[in-house]
TISEZA-209351 format. One record per residue (C-alpha): x, y, z; residue in one letter; chain; residue number from 1. Coordinates in steps of 0.001 Angstrom, whole numbers, plus 500000, padded with zeros to 6 digits. Example, Ala and Ser with C-alpha at 12.3 -4.5 7.8 and 13.67 -1.06 7.14 Angstrom:
BEGIN
(r (512300 495500 507800) 'a' 'A' 1)
(r (513670 498940 507140) 's' 'A' 2)
This chain:
BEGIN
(r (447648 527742 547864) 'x' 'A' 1)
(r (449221 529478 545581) 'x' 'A' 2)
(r (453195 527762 544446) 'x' 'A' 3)
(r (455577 530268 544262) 'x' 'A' 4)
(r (458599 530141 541569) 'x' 'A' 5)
(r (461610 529670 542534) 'x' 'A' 6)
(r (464304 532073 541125) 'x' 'A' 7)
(r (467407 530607 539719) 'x' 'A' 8)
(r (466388 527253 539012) 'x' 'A' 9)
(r (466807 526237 535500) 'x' 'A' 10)
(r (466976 522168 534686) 'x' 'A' 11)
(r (469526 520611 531991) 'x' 'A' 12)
(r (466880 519487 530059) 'x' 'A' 13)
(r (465721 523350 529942) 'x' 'A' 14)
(r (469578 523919 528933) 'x' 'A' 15)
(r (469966 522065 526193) 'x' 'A' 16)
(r (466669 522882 524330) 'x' 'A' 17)
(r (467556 526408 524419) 'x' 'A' 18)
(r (471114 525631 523502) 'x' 'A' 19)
(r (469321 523557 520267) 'x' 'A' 20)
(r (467064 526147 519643) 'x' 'A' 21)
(r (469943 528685 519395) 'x' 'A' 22)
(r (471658 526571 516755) 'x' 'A' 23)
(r (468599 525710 514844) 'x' 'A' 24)
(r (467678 529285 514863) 'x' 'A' 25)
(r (470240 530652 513270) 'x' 'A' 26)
(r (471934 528669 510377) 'x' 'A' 27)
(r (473920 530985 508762) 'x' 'A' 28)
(r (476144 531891 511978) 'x' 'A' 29)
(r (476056 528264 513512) 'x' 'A' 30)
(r (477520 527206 509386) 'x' 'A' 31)
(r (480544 529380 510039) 'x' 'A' 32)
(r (481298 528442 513829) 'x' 'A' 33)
(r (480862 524326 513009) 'x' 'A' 34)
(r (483041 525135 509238) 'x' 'A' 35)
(r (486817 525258 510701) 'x' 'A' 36)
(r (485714 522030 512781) 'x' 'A' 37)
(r (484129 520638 509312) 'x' 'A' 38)
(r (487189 521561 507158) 'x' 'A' 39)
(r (489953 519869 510370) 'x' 'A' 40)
(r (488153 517042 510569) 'x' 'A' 41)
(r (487861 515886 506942) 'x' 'A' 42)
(r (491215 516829 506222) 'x' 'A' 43)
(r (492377 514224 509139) 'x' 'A' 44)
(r (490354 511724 508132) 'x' 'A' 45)
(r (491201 511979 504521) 'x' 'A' 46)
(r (494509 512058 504754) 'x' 'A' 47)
(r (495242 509240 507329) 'x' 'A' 48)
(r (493112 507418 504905) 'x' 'A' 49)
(r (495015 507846 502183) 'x' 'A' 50)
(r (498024 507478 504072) 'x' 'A' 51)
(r (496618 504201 505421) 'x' 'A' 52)
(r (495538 502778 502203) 'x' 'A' 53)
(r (498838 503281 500689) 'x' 'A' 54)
(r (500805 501748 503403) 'x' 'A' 55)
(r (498278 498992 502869) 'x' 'A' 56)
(r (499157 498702 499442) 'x' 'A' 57)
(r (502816 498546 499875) 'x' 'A' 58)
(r (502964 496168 502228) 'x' 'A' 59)
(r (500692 493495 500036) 'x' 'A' 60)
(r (502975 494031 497405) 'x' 'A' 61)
(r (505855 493027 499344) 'x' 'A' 62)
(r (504261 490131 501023) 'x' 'A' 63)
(r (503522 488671 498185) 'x' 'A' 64)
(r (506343 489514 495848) 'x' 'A' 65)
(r (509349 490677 497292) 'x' 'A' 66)
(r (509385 488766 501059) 'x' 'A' 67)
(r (507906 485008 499452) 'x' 'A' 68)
(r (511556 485143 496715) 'x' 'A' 69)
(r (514774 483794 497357) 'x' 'A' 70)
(r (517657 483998 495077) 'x' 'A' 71)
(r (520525 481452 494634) 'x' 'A' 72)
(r (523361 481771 492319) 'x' 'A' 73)
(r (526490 480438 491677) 'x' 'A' 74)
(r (529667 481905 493019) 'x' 'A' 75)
(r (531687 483695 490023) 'x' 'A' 76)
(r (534521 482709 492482) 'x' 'A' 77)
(r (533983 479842 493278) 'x' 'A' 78)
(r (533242 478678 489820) 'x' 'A' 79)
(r (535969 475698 488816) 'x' 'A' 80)
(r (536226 474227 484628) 'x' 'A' 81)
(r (535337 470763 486477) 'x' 'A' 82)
(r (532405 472101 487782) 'x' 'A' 83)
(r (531339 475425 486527) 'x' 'A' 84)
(r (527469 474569 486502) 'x' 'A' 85)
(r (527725 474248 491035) 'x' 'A' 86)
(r (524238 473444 491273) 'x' 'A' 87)
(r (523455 469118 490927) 'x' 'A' 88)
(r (521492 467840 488483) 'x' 'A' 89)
(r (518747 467601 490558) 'x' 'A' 90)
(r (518489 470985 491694) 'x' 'A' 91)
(r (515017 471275 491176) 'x' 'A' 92)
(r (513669 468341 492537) 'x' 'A' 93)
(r (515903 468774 496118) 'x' 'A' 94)
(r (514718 472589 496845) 'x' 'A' 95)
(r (511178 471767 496165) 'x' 'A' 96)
(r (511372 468954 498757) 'x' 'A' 97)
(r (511707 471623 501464) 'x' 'A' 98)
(r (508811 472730 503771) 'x' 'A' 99)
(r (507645 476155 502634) 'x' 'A' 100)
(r (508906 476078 499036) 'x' 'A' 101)
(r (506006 476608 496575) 'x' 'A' 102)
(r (508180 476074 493272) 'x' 'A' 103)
(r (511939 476262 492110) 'x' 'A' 104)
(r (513092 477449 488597) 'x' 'A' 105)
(r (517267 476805 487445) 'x' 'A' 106)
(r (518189 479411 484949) 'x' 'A' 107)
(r (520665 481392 483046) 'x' 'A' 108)
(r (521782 483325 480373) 'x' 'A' 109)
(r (523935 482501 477696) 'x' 'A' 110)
(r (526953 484134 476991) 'x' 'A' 111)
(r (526520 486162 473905) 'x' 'A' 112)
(r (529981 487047 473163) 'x' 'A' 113)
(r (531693 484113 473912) 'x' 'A' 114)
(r (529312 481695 472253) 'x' 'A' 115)
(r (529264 484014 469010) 'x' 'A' 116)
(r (525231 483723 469194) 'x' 'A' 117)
(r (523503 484421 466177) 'x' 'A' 118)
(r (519783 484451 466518) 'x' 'A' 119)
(r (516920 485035 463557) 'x' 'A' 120)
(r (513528 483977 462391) 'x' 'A' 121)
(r (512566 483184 458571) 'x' 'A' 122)
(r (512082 486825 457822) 'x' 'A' 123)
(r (514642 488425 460153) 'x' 'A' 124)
(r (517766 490012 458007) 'x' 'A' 125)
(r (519743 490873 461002) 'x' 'A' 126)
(r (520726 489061 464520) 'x' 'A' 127)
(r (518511 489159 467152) 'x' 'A' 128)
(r (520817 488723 469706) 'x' 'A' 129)
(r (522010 492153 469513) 'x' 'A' 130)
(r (518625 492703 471435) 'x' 'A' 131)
(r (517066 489866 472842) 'x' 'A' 132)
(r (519165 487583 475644) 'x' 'A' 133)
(r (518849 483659 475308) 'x' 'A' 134)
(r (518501 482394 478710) 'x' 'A' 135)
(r (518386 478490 479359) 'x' 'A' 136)
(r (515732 477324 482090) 'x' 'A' 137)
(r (514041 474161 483223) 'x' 'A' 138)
(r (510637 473195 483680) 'x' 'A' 139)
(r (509631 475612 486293) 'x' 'A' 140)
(r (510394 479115 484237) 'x' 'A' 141)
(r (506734 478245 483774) 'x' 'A' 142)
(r (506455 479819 487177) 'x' 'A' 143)
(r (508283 483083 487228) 'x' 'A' 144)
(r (505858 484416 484630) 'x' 'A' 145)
(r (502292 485504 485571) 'x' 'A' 146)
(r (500685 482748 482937) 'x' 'A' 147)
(r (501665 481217 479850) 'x' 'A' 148)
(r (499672 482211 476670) 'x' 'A' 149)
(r (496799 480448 476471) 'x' 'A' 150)
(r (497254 479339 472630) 'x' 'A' 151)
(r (500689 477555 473863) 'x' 'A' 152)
(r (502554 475793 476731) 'x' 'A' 153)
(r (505270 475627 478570) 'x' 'A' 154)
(r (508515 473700 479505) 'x' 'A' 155)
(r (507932 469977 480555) 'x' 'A' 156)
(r (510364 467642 482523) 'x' 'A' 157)
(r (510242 465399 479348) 'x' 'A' 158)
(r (510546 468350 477325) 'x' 'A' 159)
(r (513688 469525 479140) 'x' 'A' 160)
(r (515312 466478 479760) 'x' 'A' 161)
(r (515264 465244 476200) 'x' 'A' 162)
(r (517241 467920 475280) 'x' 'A' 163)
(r (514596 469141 473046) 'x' 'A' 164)
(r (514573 471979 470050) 'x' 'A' 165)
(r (511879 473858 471714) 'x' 'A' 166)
(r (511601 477730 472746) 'x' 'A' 167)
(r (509443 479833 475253) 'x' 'A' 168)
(r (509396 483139 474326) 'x' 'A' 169)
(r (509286 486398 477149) 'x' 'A' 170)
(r (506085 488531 476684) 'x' 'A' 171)
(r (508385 491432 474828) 'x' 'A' 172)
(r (510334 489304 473395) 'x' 'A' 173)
(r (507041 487771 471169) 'x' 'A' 174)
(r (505745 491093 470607) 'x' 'A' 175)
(r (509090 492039 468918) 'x' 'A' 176)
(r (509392 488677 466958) 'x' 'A' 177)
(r (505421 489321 466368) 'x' 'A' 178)
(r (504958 486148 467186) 'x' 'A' 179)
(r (500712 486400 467772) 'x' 'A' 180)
(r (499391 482817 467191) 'x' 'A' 181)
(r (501247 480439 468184) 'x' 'A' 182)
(r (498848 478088 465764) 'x' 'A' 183)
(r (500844 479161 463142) 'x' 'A' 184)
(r (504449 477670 463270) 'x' 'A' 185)
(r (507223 479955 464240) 'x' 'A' 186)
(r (510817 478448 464085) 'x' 'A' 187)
(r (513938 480921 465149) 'x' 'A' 188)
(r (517778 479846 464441) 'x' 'A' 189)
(r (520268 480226 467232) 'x' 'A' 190)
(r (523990 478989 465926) 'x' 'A' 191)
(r (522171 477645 462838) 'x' 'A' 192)
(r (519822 474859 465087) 'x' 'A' 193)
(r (516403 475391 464679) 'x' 'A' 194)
(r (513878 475904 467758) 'x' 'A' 195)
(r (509980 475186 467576) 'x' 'A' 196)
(r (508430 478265 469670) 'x' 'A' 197)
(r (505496 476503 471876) 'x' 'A' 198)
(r (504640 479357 474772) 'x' 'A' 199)
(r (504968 482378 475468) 'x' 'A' 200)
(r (505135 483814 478850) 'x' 'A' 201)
(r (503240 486086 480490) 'x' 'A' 202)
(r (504916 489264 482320) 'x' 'A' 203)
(r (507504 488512 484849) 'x' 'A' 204)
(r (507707 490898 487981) 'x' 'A' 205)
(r (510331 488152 489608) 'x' 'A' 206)
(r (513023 487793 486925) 'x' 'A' 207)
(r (512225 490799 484881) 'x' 'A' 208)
(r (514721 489924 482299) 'x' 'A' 209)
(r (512775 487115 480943) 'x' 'A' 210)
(r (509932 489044 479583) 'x' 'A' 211)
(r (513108 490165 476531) 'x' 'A' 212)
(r (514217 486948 476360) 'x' 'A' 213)
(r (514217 483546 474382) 'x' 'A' 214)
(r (514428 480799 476602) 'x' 'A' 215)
(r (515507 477044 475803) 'x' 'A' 216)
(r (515439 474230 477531) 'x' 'A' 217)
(r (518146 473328 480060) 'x' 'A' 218)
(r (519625 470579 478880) 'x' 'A' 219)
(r (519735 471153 475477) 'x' 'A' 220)
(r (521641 474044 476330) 'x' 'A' 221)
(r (524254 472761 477836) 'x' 'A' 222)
(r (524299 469890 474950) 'x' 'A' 223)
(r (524839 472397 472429) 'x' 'A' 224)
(r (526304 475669 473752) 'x' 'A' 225)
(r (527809 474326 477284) 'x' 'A' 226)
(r (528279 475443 480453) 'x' 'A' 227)
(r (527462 478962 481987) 'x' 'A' 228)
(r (530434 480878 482059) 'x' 'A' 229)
(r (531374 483341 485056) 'x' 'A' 230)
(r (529917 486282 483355) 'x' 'A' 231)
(r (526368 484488 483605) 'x' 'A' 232)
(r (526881 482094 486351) 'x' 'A' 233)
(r (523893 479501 487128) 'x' 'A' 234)
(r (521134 480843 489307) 'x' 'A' 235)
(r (517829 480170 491005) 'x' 'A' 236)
(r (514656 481714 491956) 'x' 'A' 237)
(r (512454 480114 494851) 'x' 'A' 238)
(r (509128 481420 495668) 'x' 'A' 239)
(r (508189 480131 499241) 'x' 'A' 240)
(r (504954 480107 501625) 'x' 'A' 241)
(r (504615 483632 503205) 'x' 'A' 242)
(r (506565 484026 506520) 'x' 'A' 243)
(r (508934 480928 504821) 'x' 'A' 244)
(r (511647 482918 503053) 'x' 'A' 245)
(r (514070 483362 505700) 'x' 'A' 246)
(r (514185 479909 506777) 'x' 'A' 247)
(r (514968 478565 503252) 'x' 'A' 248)
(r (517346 480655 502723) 'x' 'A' 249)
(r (519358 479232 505356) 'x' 'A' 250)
(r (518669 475675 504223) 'x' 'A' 251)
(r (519162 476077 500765) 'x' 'A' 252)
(r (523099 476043 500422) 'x' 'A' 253)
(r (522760 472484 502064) 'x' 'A' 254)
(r (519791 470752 500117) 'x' 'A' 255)
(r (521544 471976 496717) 'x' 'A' 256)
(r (525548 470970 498423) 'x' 'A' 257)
(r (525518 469819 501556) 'x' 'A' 258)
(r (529420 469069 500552) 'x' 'A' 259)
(r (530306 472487 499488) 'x' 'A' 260)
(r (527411 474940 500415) 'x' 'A' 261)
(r (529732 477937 500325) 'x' 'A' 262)
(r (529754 477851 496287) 'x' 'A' 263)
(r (526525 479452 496529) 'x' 'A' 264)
(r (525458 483043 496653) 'x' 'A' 265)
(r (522025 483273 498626) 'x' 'A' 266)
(r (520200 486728 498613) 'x' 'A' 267)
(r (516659 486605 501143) 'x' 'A' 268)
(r (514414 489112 500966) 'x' 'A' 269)
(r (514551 492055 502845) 'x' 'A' 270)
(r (512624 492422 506332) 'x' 'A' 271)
(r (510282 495340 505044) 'x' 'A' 272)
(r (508243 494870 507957) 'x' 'A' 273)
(r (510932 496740 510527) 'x' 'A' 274)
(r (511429 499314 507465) 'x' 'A' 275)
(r (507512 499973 507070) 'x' 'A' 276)
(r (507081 499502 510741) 'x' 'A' 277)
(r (509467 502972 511149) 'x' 'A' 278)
(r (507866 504639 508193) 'x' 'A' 279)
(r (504413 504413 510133) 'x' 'A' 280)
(r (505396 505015 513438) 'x' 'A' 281)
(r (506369 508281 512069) 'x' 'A' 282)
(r (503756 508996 510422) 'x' 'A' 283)
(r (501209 508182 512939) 'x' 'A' 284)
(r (503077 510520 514910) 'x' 'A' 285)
(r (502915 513572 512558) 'x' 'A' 286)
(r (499478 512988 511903) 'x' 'A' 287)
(r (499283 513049 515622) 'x' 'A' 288)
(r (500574 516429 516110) 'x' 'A' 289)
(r (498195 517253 513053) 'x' 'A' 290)
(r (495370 516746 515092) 'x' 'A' 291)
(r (496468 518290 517919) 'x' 'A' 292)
(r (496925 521291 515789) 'x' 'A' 293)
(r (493423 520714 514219) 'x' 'A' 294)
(r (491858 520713 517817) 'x' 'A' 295)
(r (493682 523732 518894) 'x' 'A' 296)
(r (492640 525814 515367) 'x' 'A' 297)
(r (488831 524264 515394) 'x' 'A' 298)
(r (488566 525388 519698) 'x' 'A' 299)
(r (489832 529148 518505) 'x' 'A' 300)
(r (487717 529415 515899) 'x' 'A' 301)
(r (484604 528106 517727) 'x' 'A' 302)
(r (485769 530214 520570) 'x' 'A' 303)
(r (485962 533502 518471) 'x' 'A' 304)
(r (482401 532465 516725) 'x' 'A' 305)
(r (480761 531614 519951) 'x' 'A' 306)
(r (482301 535004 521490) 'x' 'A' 307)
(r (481185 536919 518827) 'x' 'A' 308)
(r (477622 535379 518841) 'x' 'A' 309)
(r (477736 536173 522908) 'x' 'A' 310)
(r (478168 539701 522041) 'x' 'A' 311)
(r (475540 540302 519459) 'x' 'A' 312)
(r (473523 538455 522290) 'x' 'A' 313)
(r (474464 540778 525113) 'x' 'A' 314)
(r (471080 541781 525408) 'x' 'A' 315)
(r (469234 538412 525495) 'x' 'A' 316)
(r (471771 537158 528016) 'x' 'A' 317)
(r (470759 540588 530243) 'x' 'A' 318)
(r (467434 540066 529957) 'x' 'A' 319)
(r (467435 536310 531057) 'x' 'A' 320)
(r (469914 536986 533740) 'x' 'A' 321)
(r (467508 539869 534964) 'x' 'A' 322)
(r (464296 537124 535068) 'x' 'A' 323)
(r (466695 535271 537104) 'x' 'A' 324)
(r (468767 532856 535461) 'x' 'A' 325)
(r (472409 532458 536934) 'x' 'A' 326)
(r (475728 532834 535312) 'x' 'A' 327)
(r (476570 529083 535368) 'x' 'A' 328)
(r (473494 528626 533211) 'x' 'A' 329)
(r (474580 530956 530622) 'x' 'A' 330)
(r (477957 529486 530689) 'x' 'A' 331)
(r (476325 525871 530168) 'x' 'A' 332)
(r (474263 527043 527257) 'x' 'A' 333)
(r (477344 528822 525675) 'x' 'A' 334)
(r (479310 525399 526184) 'x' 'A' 335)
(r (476546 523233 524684) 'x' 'A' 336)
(r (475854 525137 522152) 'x' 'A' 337)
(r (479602 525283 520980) 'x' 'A' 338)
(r (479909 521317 521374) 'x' 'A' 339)
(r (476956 520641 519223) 'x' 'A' 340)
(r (478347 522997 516607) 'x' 'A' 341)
(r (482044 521223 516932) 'x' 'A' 342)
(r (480003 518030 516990) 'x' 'A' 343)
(r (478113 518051 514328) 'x' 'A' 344)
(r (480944 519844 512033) 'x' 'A' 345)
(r (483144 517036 512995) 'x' 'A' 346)
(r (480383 514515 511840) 'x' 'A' 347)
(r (480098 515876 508620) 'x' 'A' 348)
(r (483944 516668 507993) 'x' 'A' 349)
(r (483900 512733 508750) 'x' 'A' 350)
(r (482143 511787 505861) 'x' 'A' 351)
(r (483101 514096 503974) 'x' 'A' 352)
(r (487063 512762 504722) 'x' 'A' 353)
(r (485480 508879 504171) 'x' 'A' 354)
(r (483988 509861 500870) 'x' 'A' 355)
(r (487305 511173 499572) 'x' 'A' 356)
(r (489384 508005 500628) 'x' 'A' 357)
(r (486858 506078 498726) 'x' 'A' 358)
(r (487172 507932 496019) 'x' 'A' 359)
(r (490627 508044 495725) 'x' 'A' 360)
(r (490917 504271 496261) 'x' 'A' 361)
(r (488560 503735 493495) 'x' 'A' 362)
(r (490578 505689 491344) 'x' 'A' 363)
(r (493775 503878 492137) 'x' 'A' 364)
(r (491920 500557 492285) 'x' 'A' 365)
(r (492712 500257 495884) 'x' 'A' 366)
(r (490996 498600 499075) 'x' 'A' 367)
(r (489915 501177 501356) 'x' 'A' 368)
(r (491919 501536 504648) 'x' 'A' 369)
(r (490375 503435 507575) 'x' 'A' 370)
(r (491280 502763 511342) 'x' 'A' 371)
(r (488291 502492 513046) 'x' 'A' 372)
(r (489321 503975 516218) 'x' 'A' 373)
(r (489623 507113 513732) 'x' 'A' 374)
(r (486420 507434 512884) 'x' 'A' 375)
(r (484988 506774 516400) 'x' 'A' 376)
(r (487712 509515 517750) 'x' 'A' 377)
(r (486976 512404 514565) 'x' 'A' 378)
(r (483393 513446 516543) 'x' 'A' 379)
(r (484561 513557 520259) 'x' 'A' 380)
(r (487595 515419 518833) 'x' 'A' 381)
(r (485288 518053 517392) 'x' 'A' 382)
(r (483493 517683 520876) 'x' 'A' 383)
(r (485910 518667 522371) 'x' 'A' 384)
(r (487186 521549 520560) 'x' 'A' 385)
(r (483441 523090 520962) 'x' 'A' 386)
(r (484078 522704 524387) 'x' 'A' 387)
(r (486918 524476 524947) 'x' 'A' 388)
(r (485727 527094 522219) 'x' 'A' 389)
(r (482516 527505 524572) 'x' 'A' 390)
(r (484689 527707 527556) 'x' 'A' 391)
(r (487201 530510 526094) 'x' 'A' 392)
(r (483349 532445 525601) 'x' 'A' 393)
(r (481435 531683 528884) 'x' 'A' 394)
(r (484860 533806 530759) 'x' 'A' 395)
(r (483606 536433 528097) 'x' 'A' 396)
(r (479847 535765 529609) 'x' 'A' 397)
(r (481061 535893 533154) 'x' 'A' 398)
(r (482618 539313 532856) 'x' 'A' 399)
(r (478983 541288 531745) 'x' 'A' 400)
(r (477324 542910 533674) 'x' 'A' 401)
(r (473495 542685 533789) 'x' 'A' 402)
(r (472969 546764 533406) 'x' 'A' 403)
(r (475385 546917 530771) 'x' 'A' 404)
(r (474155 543787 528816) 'x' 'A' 405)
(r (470446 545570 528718) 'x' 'A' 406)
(r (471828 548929 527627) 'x' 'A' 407)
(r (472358 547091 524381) 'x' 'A' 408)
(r (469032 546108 523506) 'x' 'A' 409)
């Protein structure tokens, strides 16, 4: 016997290999429906990228710069002739002692005016104070500098407590002098005392002053040119354990004085994390409303594509609903073939948007930042948008009629 077809049925498997074979069959048109998708996508993805990968950046630099520094300096105020110095003689030694503290430098700059500095090398025919600051410092300057020259040293306990004739010089502060091997003996003059120059510092993003200055020893400061004054008032730079500054600034005052904490000035570093934490939320939430504006452009222009393809298909469409295929299976193949399209432009916006993040890190010399849920969200995204596209066509689809769609052929 004889099995007889029945009319209508179509499976999804059937569906979708048309719907493919559509696609495939026609590049050119299928390149301009999937190209809006292609060009929303990338642009997404590159730009929360980039936006990511800054905000990356800027928040390493502040961990590890600005929120691990706390300052300490002497009240101008508070500053008395019996005690004009505030901080005790072992300064140093006490802050270090506290949990979280990585390293303490004591510093400050002498008074130029007051003291009447005068400052030259062997060759020099003018004074060098006029444009580099002498600073006294103890042993752990070392510290606020990137590195120490490699042909030199820096400041030792013995070195500082001896009260010897000794000089560090900032990493500008050489280059002016021209001070390039420190194998040869350089000498400078300050108030007619000679200093021995044994180091030079590398650059100093904590205490930027330093990298103009010539820096003594503590103690032979105050031997030979005295006290800071309240123009240049004693201060101190702590650089702490990460997630540590806060807490040491509020114990500082009383490890340096727990008899008088209130002659110091303590600045703690900023909580960038609230500040950043703003700047993001805002921008997560513009880039948002970019993609819902992506989505919305991407589904019109697959929508106009797809409708236009529908119409220079009227025919084909006739002739298969004639044979017997329904409207709902026209209107599946129009929605497939529209999600492929917004599928596969979304895929390859996505790398495209990847491969410019890359290279734009690489030419910043940044790491790479890209949210994963991004990247698994940019091809349903485009997904979608073909879907809604294909829907806006298959009404078109539903409204011709059979007769009319074969009068085109």
């Amino acid at each position: 016997m004889r099995r007889r077809t029945v009319p209508g049925r179509v499976s999804l498997t059937e569906i979708v290999r048309e719907a493919v074979a559509s696609v495939s069959g026609m590049p050119g048109r299928s390149l301009l429906t999937l190209a809006s998708t292609l060009i929303g996508i990338a642009s997404l993805v590159a730009l929360m990228g980039i936006a990511q990968t800054a905000a990356g950046q800027i928040n390493v630099g502040f961990s590890l710069l600005q929120t691990t520094l706390v300052s300490v300096r002497m009240d101008p105020e508070q500053m008395t002739d019996a005690d004009p110095m505030g901080f005790p003689d072992d300064a140093t030694a006490a802050v270090t002692a506290l949990n979280g503290v990585q390293s303490a430098a004591l510093y400050w700059q002498l008074d130029a005016d007051a003291l009447d500095l005068d400052v030259r090398t062997r060759t020099s025919t003018q004074n060098l104070a006029d444009s580099l600051a002498v600073y006294a410092a103890d042993a752990g300057v070392d510290d606020l500098a990137s590195s120490v020259r490699a042909d030199g040293t820096g400041f030792t306990d013995y070195l500082v407590a001896s009260g010897s004739r000794t000089a560090i010089l900032g990493e500008r502060a050489a280059e002016k002098l021209g001070v390039d091997d420190l194998r040869v003996p350089t000498t400078l003059s300050i108030n007619g005392e000679h200093f021995t120059v044994i180091g030079v510092l590398g650059a100093s993003e904590s205490v930027p002053q330093l990298n103009t200055a010539i820096i003594i020893p503590s103690q032979t400061a105050l031997t030979l040119f005295g006290q800071p004054t309240t123009q240049h008032p004693a201060h101190m730079t702590i650089r702490t354990d990460v997630g540590a500054a806060d807490l040491i600034a509020r114990q500082v005052r009383y490890a340096l004085r727990p008899d008088a904490p209130s002659l110091f000035i303590v600045t703690a570093p900023q909580d960038w994390s609230r500040a950043t934490g703003g700047v993001e939320d805002s921008v997560s939430g513009l880039l948002l409303a970019v993609a819902v504006v992506i989505l919305v452009i991407s589904a019109l222009a697959i929508g106009t594509a797809t409708l236009s393809a529908v119409n220079e298909r009227a025919a084909e469409i006739g002739l298969r609903r004639a044979l017997g295929a329904r409207s709902r299976h026209i209107h599946l193949q129009v929605v497939i073939e529209a999600a492929l399209l917004g599928g596969l432009g979304a895929l390859t916006g996505e790398s495209i948007g990847v491969l410019i993040v890359v290279v734009a890190s690489a030419v910043h010399e940044w790491t790479p930042v890209l949210d994963p849920v991004l990247l698994v969200a940019a091809p349903f995204l485009g997904i979608v948008a073909g879907i809604v596209g294909g829907l806006m066509a298959a009404r078109a689809v539903s409204r011709l009629e059979t007769v009319d769609a074969l009068r085109r052929s």
